[in-house]
C-alpha distance (Angstrom), angle and dihedral (degrees) to the residues before:
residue distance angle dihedral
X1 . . .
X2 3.45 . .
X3 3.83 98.5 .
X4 4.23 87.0 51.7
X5 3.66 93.2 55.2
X6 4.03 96.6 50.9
X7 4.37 80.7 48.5
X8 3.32 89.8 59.1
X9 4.20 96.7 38.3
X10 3.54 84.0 53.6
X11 3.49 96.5 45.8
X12 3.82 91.2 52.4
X13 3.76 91.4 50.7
X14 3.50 89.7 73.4
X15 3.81 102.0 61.7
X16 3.77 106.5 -111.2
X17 3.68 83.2 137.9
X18 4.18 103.8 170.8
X19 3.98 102.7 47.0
X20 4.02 95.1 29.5
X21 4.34 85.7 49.0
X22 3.61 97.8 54.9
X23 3.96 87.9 48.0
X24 3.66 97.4 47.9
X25 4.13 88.2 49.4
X26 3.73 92.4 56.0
X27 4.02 88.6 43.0
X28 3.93 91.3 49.4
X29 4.13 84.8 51.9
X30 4.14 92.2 45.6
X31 4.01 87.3 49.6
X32 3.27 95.8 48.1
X33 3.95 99.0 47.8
X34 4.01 91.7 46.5
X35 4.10 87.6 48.0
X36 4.17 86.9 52.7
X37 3.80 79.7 52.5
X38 3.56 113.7 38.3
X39 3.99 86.5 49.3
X40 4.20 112.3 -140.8
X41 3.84 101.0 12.6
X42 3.99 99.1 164.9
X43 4.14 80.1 -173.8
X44 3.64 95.6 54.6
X45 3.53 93.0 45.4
X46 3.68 103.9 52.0
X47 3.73 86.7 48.3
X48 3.56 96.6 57.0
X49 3.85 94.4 48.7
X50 3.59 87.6 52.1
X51 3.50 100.4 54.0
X52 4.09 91.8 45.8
X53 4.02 91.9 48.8
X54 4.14 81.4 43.1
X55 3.90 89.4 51.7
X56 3.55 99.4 39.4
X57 3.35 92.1 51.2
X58 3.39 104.6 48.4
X59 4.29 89.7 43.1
X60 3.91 80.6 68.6
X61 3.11 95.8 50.5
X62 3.87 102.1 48.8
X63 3.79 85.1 41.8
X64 4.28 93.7 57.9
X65 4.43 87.8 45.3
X66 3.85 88.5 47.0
X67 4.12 86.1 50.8
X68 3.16 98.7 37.4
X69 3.92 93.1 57.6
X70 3.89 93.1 45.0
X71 3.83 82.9 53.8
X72 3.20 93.4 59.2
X73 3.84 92.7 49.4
X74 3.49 88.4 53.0
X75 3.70 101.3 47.1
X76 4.15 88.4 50.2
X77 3.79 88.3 53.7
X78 3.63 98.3 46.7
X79 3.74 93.1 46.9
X80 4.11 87.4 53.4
X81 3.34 104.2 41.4
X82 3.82 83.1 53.8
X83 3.78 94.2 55.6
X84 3.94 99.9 45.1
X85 3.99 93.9 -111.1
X86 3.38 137.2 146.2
X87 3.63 126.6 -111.8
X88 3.74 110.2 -157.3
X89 3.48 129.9 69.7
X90 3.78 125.3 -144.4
X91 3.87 86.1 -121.5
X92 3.88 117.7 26.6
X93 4.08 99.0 164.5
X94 3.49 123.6 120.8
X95 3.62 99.0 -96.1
X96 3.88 97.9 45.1
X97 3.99 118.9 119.2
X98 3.37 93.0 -135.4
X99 3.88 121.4 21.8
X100 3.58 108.2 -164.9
X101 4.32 124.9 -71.5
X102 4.12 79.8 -90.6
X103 3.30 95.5 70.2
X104 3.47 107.0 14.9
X105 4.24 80.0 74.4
X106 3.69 93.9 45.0
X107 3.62 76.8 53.4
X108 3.58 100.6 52.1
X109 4.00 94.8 37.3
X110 4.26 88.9 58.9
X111 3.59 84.0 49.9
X112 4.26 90.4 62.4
X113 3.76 87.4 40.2
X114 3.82 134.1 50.9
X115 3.99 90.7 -175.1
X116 3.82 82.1 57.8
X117 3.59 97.1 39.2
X118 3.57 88.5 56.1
X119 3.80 97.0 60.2
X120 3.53 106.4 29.7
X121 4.09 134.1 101.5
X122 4.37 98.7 -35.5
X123 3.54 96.4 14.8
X124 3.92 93.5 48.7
X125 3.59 114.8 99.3
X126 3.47 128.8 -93.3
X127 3.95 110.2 -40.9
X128 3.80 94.5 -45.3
X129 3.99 85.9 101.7
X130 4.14 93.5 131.6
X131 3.99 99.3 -141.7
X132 3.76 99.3 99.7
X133 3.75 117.9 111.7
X134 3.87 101.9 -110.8
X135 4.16 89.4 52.0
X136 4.50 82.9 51.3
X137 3.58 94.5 56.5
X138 4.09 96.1 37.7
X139 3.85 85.3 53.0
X140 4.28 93.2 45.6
X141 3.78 82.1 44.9
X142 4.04 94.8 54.2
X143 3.58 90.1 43.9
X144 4.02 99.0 42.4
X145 3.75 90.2 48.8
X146 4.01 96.1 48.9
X147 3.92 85.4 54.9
X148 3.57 92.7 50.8
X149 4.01 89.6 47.3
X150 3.77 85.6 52.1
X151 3.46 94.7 55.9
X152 4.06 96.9 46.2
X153 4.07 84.2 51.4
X154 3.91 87.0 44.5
X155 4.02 86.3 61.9
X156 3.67 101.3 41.7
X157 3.25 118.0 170.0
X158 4.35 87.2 -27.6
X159 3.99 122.2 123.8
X160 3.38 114.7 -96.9
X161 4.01 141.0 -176.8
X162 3.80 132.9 -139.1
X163 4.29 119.6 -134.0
X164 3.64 105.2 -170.7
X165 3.83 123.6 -176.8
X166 4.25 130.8 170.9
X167 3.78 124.6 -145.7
X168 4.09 129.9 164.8
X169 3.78 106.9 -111.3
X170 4.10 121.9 -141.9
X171 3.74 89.4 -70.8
X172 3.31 94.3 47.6
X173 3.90 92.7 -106.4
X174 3.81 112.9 157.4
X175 3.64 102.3 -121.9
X176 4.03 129.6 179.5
X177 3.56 126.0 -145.3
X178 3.91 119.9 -146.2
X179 3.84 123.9 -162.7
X180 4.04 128.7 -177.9
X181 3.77 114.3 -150.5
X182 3.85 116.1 -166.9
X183 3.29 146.8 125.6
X184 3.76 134.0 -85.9
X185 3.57 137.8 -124.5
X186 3.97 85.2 -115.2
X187 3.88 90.5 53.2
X188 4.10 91.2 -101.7
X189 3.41 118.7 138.7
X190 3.93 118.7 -128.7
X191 3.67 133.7 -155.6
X192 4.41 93.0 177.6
X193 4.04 108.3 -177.9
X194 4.28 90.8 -127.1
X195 3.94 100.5 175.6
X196 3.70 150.8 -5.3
X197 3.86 119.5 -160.4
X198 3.85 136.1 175.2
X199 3.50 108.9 -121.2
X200 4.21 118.3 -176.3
X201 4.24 98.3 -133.2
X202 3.67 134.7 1.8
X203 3.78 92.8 -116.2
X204 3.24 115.1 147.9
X205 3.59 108.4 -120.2
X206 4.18 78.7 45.1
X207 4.04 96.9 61.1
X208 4.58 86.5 39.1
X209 3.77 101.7 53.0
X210 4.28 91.6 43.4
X211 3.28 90.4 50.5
X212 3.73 102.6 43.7
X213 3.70 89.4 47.8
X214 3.98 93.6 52.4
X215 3.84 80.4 47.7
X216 3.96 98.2 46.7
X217 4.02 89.1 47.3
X218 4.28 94.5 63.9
X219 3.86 87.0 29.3
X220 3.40 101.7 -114.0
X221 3.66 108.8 166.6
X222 3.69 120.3 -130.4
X223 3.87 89.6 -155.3
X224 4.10 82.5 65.5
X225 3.87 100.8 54.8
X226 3.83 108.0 99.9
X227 3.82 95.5 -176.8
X228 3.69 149.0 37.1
X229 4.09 122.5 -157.8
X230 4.02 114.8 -174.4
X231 4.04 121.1 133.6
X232 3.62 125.3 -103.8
X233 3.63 103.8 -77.7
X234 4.55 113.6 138.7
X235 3.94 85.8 -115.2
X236 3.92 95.6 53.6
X237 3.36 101.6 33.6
X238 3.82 100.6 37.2
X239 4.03 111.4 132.1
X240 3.53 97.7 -152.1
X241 3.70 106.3 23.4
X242 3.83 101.8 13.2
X243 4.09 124.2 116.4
X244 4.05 85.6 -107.8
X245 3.95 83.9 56.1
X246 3.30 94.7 52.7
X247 3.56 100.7 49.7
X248 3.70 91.5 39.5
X249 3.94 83.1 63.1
X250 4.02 88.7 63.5
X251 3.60 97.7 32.5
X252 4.29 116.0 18.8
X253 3.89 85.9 -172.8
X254 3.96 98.3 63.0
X255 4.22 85.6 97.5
X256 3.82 109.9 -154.5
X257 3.86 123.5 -132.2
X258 3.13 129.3 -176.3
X259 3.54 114.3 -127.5
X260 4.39 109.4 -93.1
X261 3.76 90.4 -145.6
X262 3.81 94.6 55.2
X263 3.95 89.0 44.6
X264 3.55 89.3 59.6
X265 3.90 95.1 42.6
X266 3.63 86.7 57.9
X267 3.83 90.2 47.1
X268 3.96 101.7 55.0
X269 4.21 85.3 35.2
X270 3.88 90.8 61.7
X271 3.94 91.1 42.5
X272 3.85 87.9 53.3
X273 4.05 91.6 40.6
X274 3.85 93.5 47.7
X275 3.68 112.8 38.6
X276 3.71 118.5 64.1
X277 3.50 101.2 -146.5
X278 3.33 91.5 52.4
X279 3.87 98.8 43.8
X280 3.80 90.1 54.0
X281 4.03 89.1 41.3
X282 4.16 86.8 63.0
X283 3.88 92.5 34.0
X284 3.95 92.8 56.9
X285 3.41 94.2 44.1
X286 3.98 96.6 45.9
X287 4.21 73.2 59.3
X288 3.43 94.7 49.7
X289 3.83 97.6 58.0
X290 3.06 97.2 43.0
X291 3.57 96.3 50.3
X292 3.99 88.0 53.8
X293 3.77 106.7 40.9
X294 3.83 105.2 26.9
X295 3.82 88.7 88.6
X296 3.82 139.5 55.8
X297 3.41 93.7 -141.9
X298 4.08 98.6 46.4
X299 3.59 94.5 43.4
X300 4.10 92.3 53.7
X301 4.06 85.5 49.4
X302 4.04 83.4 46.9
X303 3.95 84.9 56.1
X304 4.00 101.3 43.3
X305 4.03 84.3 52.0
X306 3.74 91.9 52.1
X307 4.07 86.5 48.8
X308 3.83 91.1 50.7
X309 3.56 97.0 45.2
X310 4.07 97.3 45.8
X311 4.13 82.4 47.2
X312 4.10 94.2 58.1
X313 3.87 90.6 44.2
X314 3.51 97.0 50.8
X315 3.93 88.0 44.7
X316 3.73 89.8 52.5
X317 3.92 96.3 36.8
X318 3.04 106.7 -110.0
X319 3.88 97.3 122.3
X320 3.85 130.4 29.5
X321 3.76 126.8 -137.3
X322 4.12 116.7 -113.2
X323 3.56 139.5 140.8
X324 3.50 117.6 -62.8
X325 3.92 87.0 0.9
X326 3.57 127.0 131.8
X327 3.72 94.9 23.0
X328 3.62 123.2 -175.5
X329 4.04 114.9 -131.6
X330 4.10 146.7 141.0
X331 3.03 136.3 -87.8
X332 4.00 103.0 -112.1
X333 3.23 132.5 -127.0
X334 3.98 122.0 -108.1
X335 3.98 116.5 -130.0
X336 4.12 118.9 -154.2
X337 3.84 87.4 -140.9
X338 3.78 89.6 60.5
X339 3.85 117.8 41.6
X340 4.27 89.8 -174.2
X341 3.78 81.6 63.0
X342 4.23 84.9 74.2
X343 3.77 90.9 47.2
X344 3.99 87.4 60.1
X345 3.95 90.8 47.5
X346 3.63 92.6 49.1
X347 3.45 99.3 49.8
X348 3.78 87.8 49.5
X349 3.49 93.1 58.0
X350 3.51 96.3 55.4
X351 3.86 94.4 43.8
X352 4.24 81.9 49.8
X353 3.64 100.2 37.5
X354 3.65 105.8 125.3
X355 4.30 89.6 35.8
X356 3.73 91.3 51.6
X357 4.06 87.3 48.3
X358 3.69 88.3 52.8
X359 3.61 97.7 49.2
X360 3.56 95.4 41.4
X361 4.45 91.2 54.7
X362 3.40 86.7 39.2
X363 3.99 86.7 60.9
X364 3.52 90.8 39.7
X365 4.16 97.3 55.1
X366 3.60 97.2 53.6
X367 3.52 134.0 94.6
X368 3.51 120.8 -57.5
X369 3.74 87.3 -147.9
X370 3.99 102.6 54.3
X371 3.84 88.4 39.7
X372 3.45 130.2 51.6
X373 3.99 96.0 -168.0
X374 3.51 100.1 65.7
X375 3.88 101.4 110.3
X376 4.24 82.9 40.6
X377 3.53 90.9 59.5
X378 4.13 101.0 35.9
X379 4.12 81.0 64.5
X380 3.84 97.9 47.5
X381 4.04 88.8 54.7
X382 2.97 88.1 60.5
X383 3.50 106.4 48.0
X384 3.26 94.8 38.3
X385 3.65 94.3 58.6
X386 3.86 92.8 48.9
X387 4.09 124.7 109.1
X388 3.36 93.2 -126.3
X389 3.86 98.4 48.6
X390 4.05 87.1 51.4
X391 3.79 92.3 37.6
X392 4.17 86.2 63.2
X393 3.38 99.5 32.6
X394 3.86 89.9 63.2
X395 3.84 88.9 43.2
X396 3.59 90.9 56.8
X397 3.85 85.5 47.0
X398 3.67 81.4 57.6
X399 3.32 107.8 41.4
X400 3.97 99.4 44.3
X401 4.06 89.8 43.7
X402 3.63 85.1 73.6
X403 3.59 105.4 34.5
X404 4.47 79.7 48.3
X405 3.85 91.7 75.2
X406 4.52 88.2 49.7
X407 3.83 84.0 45.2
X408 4.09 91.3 49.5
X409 3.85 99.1 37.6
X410 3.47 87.1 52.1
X411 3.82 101.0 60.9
X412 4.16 89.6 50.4
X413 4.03 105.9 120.8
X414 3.78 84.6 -140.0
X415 3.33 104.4 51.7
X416 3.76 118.3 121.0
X417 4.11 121.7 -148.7
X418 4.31 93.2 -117.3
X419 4.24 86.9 55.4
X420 3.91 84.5 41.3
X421 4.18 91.4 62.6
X422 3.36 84.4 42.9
X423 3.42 88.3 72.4
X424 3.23 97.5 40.5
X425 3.62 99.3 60.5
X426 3.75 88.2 41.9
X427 3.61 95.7 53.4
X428 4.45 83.3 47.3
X429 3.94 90.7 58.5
X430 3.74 96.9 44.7
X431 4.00 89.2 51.7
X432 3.77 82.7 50.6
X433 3.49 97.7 48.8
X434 3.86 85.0 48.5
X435 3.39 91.5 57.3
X436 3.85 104.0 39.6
X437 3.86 100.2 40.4
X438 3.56 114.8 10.8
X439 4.33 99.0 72.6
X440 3.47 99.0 101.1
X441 4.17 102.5 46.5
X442 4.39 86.0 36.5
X443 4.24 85.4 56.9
X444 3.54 92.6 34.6
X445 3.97 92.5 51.3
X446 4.14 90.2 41.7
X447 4.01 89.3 50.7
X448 3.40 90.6 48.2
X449 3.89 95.3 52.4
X450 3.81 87.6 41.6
X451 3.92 87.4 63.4
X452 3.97 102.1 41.9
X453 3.90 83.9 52.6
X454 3.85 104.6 41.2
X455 3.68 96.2 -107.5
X456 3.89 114.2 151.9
X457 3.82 113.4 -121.3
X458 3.32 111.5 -152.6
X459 3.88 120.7 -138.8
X460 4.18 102.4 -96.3
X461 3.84 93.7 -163.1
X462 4.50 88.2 64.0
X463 3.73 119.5 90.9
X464 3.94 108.9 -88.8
X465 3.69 108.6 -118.2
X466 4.06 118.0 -139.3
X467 3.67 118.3 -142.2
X468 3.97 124.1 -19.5
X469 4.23 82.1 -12.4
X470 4.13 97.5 -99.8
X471 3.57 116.5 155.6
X472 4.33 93.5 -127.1
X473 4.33 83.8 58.5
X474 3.95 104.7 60.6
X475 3.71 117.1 80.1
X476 3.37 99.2 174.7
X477 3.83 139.1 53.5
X478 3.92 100.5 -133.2
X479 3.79 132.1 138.7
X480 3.78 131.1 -132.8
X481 3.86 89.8 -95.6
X482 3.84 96.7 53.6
X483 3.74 94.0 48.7
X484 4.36 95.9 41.0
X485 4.07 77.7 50.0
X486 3.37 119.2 33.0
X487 4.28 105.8 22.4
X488 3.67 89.9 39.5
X489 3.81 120.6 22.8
X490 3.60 99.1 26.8
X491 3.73 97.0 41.1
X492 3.29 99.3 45.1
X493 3.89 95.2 56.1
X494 3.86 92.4 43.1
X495 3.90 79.5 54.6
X496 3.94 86.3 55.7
X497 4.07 97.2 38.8
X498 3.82 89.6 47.4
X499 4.49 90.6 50.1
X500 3.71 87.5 45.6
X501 3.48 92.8 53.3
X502 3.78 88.6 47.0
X503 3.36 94.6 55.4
X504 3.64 101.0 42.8
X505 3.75 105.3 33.1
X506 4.02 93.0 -175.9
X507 3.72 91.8 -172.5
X508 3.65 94.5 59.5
X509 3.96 95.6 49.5
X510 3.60 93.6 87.2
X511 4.06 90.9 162.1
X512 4.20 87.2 50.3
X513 3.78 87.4 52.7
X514 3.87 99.1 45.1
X515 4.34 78.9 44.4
X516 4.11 88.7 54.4
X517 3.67 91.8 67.7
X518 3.86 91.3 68.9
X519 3.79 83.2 64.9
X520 3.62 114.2 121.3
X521 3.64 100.1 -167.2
X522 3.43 115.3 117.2
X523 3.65 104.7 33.9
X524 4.26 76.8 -56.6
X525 4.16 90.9 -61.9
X526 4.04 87.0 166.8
X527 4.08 88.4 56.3
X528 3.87 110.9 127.9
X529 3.81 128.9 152.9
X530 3.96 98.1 -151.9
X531 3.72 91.0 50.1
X532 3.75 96.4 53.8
X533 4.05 91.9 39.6
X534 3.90 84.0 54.1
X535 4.01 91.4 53.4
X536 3.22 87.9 41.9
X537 3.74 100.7 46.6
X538 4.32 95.9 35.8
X539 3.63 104.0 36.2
X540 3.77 110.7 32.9
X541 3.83 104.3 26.2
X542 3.64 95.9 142.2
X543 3.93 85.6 62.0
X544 4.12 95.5 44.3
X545 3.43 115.1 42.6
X546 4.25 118.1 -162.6
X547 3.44 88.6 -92.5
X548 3.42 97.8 47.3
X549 3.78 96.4 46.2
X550 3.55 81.2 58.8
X551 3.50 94.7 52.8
X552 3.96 85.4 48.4
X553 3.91 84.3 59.8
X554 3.53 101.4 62.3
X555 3.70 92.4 35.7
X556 3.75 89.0 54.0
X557 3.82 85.0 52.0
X558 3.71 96.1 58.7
X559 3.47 90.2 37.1
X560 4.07 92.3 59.9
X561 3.86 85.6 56.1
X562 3.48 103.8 33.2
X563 4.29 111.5 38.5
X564 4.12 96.2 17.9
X565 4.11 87.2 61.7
X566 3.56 98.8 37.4
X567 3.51 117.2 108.1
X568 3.33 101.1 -140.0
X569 3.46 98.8 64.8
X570 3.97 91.1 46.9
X571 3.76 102.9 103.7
X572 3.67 97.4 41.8
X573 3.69 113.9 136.5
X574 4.01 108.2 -170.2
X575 3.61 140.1 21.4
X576 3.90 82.2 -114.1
X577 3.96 88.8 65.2
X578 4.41 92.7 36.9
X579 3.64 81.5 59.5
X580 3.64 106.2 52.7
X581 3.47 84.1 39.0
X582 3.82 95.2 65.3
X583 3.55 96.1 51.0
X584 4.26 94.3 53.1
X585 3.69 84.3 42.8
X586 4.16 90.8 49.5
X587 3.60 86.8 -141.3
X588 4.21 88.2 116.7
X589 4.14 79.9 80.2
X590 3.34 89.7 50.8
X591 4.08 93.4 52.3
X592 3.81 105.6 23.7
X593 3.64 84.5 164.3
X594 3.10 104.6 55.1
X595 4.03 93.2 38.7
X596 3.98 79.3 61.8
X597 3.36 97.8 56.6
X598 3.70 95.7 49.3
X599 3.53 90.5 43.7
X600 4.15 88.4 58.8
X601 3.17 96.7 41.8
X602 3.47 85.8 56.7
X603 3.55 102.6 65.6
X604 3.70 94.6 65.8
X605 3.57 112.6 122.6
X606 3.86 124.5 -117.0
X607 3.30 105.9 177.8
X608 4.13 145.8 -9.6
X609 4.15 92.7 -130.5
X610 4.10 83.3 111.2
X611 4.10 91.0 61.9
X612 3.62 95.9 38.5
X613 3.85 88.6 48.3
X614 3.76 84.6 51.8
X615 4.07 87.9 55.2
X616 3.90 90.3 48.7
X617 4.00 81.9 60.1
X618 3.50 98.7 43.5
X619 4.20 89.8 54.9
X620 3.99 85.1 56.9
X621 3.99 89.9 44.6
X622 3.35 96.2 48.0
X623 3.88 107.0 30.7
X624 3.49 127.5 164.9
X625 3.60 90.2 -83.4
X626 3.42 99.3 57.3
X627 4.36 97.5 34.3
X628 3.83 92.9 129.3
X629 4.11 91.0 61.1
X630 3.95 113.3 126.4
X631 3.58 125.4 -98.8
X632 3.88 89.4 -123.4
X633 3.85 93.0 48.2
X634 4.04 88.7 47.7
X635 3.88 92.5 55.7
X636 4.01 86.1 47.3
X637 3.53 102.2 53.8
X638 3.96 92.7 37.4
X639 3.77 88.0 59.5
X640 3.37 99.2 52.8
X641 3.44 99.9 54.9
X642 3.81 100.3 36.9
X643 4.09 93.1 51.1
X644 3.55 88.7 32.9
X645 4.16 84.5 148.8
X646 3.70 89.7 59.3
X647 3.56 93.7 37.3
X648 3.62 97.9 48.8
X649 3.93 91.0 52.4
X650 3.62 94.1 66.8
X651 3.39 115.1 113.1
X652 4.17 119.7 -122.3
X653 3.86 92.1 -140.3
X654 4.10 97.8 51.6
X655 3.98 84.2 46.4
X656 3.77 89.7 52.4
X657 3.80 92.6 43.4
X658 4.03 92.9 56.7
X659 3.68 93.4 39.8
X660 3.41 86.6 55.7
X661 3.84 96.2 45.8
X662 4.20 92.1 56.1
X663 3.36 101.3 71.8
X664 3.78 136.2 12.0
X665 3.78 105.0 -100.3
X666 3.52 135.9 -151.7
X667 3.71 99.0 -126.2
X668 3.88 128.3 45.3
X669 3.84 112.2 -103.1
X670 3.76 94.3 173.5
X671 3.85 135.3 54.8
C-alpha cells in the first residue's frame, strides 16, 4: 500500500493535474475507509495526510496558472477594444508570421513575463488556452453587460431621458443608437451610450417596441423618463403618430425636444438654400477646395505658395517668428452633416487668400493638355478676385463666427437646455448688433482686404447696375452702398434672425421659460417662487404632489434667502454647476424639493451630438474591414471603449469568477 501511494505522489509531482486528481481523490477515499477499519494504522494515516496536503496544494496551484492565463486574455482584450483594433488575424496557425493583434499581444505580454510565459498559448494546459473566438466575445460580453448594469444602478430610481439617433453601419445595416441622460447621485449629469441594435426599418412602431423591450429587460420604467431627444425627422417628431407620440401616450411627462444642434443646422441650411449670394458664396468655395486639395500635385504647389508668401511677410514685418507660429496647413474640407465644418474652411481661405490665388492661376496658365482643370480654374480667378465674392465671404466669416460658439456649446455633454437658450438668445443679439452697428468697420475691414489682395473696389456712392448694365434691366435707382448694405448684408442676416426665431420660438417654450428661473447667473436674477411652483405644479405633477408643491413653496422661500445670497454659489454659470453645487454644499438635504426639480429639469435633452458621436465610433469599430462583425460583438466592443471609466473599473478576478460560473469548464478556476 505504501509503495502505491508514493507512485501516485510521484506521479502528481509532475503536473498531470486532471487524470492524476481524479485518482488521488478515489485513493484519499480507499485510505481513509481501510484506516476506519484497520483501527490505529500510524502508516495509513500519514499517507492520507500527505496526499490531502499534496492535493490541496497542488489544486491552488493549478487554480492561480489557470487565472493567471485568463488574465491575460482579459487584459489583451480590454487594451484592444479600447484602441479600436481588430483581433483576428487572417492567419492565426502556428506557423503564421503574424497571428492576428489577439495573439500577437498575448505574445508580446509572455515575452515581459516568465510567470505568463509559462501558462500562456503552448504552455497552457490542455485546450483550455482562452484565445479562441467564442471565449473573446463571452469575455466582451461579461464585461459589456457589467457596464451596462453599472449604469442602470447609477440611475436608481432617478428620472432619466432617452436620445435616440439611426445611422447605416459599414454594411449598410440600419443601426439605432440609444443614450440615457440623467443625473447622478453626485449631482453629475450623464449622457452613458447603453445600446446599439439593428433594427430592419425606421417605422415607427419598429424604433417603440425595440426600445421598450431593451428598457423593460433592466427595468427601466417608462413612467420615469421625463424627456425624449431625436432630430427633426416626420417619424420622430410626428405629433400624432411620431415615436415622441407614442411614448407620450404611456408617459405625458417624457417632454420632447428637438435636438438644438439640428435646429440650427436647418437654420444656416435654409440661409444657404435661399439667398443667392449666399448659395453661390458656398457653391464657389465647395469649387475652390476642391480645386486645391483634390490632387497631390496641386496641394504641394498650394504648400510652396504658403512658404513663399509667409517668407516675404516676415521679411517685410509683417509677421513675427514664434513657436507654433506661422504654420503651414489646408484649406479643409466642409461636410453637409456639420455646418461648423464651413466656418473652418472660410476662415482658411481668408488666412490663405493670396496662396490659394496663386495656386489657383497657376492651375489656370498651364497647359490645357497636361491639365484638365484649366477652364475650372480660369473662372475661380476670377471670382475669387471679385468684390462681391470677398464682400460675402467675410460676411459669412461674420455671420458663422457667432453662430460657432451656439454650434460648440451645443455639443458639450454637460450642457443643460435653460444654458442652451441662453445661447440662443445671445447668439440673436450679437447678429443684431451685427446688423445695426457694425456696417461701417465690416465695409471698412472688406475694403481694406480688397486692397492688400488686388481686389477692385468699386465706388459705393455710383448707381448699382443690374445684369450685363443695360438701361431696359435696372428697376431700381440704387447705389453700390445701398445694395452691398441693404440687399446683401442686411438681408441676409434678417434671413438668419427670422430662421432662428423659427426654430427657437422662445415665447412659445413655456416649460423652457418656467426652467430659466433655476438659472443662477446673475446673482440668480431669473429666481422666482411662483414660476418654479407653476413648473412644478403644471408640468411634472406626477413627480410633485399638492402637498409637496407646497412643501416646494416654503423650501423655495428659504432657499431665496438662504442659497441665492450665499457666496458660494455666486459665480455659478448653469443649472448643471447649481446642482453639483448643492450636493458638496449638503444643502440638497436641506431642499429635497427643490434638488428634485433641478434634477428633472435636468434631464431635458439639448442636443443628439452624444448619439451621433456614438455613430462616428461605430464607423471606426466596424470599418470596412471588419463589416461582417456581429451585432452582439459590435455592442461589446463599443461599450468598452465609450465607458472606458466604467469599464476600466472592473475588476479581473470578479470577471474571471462569472466567466467561470457560465459554463462548466474544463479546468478549475476556483479553490
Amino acid at each position: 500500500m505504501r509503495s502505491s501511494l508514493d507512485l501516485f505522489c510521484q506521479m502528481y509531482s509532475y503536473k498531470n493535474y486532471i487524470s492524476v486528481s481524479i485518482l488521488m481523490n478515489q485513493l484519499f477515499v480507499i485510505v481513509l475507509q481501510k484506516t476506519s477499519v484497520t483501527g490505529n494504522s500510524e502508516a495509513l494515516k500519514n499517507s492520507a495526510q500527505r496526499i490531502s496536503l499534496l492535493v490541496e496544494k497542488q489544486s491552488i496551484e493549478a487554480v492561480t496558472r489557470h487565472r493567471l492565463r485568463l488574465k491575460t486574455t482579459i487584459d489583451c482584450l480590454r487594451w484592444l477594444a479600447r484602441q479600436q483594433c481588430a483581433f483576428r488575424g487572417h492567419d492565426e496557425s502556428k506557423g503564421s508570421r503574424n497571428r492576428g493583434n489577439f495573439i500577437e499581444l498575448i505574445k508580446y505580454s509572455a515575452s515581459l513575463n516568465k510567470d505568463v510565459n509559462a501558462v500562456v498559448l503552448e504552455n497552457a494546459t490542455g485546450n483550455a488556452t482562452y484565445t479562441s473566438p467564442k471565449i473573446q466575445k463571452e469575455i466582451l460580453n461579461i464585461i459589456s453587460n457589467r457596464v451596462r448594469s453599472k449604469i442602470r444602478e447609477e440611475i436608481g430610481n432617478a428620472k432619466y431621458c432617452i436620445l435616440v439617433d439611426e445611422s447605416r453601419d459599414a454594411s449598410k445595416k440600419e443601426q439605432m443608437v440609444i443614450v440615457l441622460r440623467y443625473v447622478d447621485i453626485d449631482g453629475y449629469v450623464q449622457k452613458r451610450f447603453f445600446d446599439i441594435q439593428h433594427v430592419e426599418n425606421t417605422c415607427v412602431l419598429t424604433l417603440k417596441n425595440v426600445i421598450t423591450k431593451i428598457l423593460n429587460y433592466y427595468d427601466l420604467q417608462v413612467e420615469n423618463m421625463r424627456g425624449q431627444g431625436y432630430d427633426g425627422a416626420s417619424n420622430m417628431r410626428g405629433q400624432w403618430n411620431g415615436l415622441q407620440a407614442l411614448f407620450r401616450e404611456e408617459c405625458k411627462y417624457a417632454y420632447y425636444v428637438h435636438c438644438f444642434s439640428h435646429r440650427l443646422q436647418l437654420a444656416l441650411v435654409k440661409t444657404a438654400e435661399t439667398l443667392g449670394p449666399v448659395w453661390k458664396f458656398y457653391s464657389m468655395l465647395s469649387s475652390i477646395v476642391n480645386l486645391v486639395t483634390s490632387s497631390s500635385h496641386r496641394f504641394g504647389d498650394f504648400q510652396s505658395a504658403q512658404e513663399d508668401e509667409i517668407a516675404k511677410r516676415l521679411s517685410s514685418g509683417e509677421l513675427e517668428t514664434g513657436k507654433g507660429a506661422n504654420q503651414i496647413g489646408t484649406l479643409p474640407r466642409a461636410t453637409d452633416t456639420r455646418w461648423s465644418s464651413h466656418y473652418g474652411s472660410v476662415c482658411s481661405l481668408i488666412d490663405k487668400f493670396e496662396a490659394t490665388c496663386t495656386t489657383i492661376d497657376h492651375i489656370g496658365a498651364s497647359d490645357p493638355k497636361v491639365t484638365p482643370k484649366v477652364g475650372e480654374a480660369q473662372s475661380i480667378s476670377e471670382e475669387m478676385r471679385s468684390f462681391r465674392f470677398v464682400f460675402v465671404l467675410h460676411l459669412m466669416f461674420k455671420i458663422m463666427g457667432i453662430t460657432e460658439i451656439l454650434c460648440q456649446g451645443l455639443q458639450k455633454k454637460t450642457q443643460d437646455i435653460v444654458n442652451a437658450m441662453a445661447l440662443v438668445s445671445n447668439t440673436k443679439v450679437l447678429l443684431r448688433e451685427l446688423k445695426e452697428e457694425r456696417w461701417e468697420n465690416f465695409i471698412t475691414t472688406v475694403t481694406e482686404f480688397c486692397v492688400a489682395y488686388g481686389v477692385e473696389t468699386p465706388n459705393m456712392d455710383a448707381r448699382y447696375m443690374m445684369g450685363t448694365g443695360r438701361s431696359c434691366q435696372q428697376h431700381d435707382n440704387i447705389t453700390v452702398d445701398h445694395h452691398y448694405r441693404v440687399d446683401i448684408f442686411t438681408a441676409t442676416i434678417d434671413f438668419q434672425l427670422s430662421e432662428l426665431d423659427h426654430r427657437f420660438p422662445e415665447d412659445t417654450m413655456e416649460l423652457l421659460i418656467l426652467s430659466s428661473c433655476l438659472d443662477p447667473r446673475d446673482s440668480f436674477k431669473s429666481f422666482d417662487v411662483d414660476s418654479l411652483c407653476n413648473l412644478a405644479e403644471k408640468f411634472y405633477p406626477l413627480d410633485f404632489s399638492p402637498q409637496e408643491v407646497h412643501i416646494l413653496r416654503n423650501e423655495l422661500q428659504h432657499y431665496g434667502h438662504d442659497v441665492v445670497n450665499n457666496l458660494q454659489f455666486q459665480n455659478l454659470s448653469t443649472i448643471s454647476e447649481l446642482c453639483r453645487q448643492l450636493v458638496v454644499t449638503k444643502k440638497a438635504e436641506a431642499y429635497p424639493m427643490i434638488d428634485k426639480l433641478i434634477r428633472i429639469v435636468l434631464t431635458l435633452p439639448v442636443s443628439t451630438a452624444s448619439a451621433e458621436r456614438f455613430f462616428s465610433i461605430m464607423k471606426l469599430v466596424k470599418s470596412a474591414t471588419r463589416n461582417k462583425m456581429q451585432q452582439d460583438f459590435l455592442r461589446d466592443c463599443m461599450m468598452l471603449y465609450i465607458e472606458q471609466d466604467i469599464a476600466g473599473a472592473i475588476h479581473t478576478d470578479s470577471i474571471i469568477d462569472e466567466f467561470d460560473d457560465l459554463y462548466n469548464r474544463r479546468v478549475q478556476l476556483k479553490c
